[in-house]
C-alpha positions in Angstrom: 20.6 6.0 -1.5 17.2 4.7 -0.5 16.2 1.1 -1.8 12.6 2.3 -2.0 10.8 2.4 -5.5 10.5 5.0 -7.4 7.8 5.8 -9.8 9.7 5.5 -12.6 11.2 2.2 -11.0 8.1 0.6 -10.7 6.9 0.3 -14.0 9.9 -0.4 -15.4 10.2 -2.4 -18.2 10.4 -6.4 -16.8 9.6 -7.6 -13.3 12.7 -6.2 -11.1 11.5 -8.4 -7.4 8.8 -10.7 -7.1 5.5 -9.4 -6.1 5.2 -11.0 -2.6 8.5 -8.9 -1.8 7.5 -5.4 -3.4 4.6 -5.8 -1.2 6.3 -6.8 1.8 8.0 -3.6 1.4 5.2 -1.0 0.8 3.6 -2.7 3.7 6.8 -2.4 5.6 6.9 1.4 4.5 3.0 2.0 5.5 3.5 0.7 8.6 6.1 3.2 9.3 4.6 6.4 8.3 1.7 5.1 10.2 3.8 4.7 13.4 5.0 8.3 12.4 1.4 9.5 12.4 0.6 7.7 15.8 3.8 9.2 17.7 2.6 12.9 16.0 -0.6 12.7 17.1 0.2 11.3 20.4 2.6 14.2 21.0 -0.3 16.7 20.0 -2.3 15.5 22.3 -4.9 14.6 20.3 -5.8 18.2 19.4 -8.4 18.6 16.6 -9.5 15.7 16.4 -13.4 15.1 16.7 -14.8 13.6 19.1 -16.1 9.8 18.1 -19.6 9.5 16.9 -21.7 6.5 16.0 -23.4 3.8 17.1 -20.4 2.5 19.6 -19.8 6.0 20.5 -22.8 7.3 22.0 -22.9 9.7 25.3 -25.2 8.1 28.0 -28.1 9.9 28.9 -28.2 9.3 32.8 -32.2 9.4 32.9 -32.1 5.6 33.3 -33.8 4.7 29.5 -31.7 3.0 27.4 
């Protein structure tokens, strides 16, 4: 069985860990499913996503004004 909390878990009646270590774990579990995402999307390619816009991200115009 999984040691993760489960709704009903969580708001429980009473403090079950201390607060540093419950978030220690969801951290722990965020940073997983992020890793998920990262080795999904890397294995895609990439495809779909947009292409970056913004300030940082802008295409150079090769007339020599910037």
């Amino acid at each position: 069985m999984s040691e993760e909390l489960t709704p009903q878990q969580a708001g429980g009646p009473g403090p079950q860990k201390g607060l540093l270590q419950q978030m220690e774990e969801l951290m722990a579990a965020l940073n997983a499913d992020l890793s998920a995402l990262d080795a999904d999307l890397q294995s895609t390619g990439g495809a779909g996503r947009p292409a970056p816009t913004g300030p940082g991200h802008q295409a150079p115009r090769g007339d020599g004004v910037g």
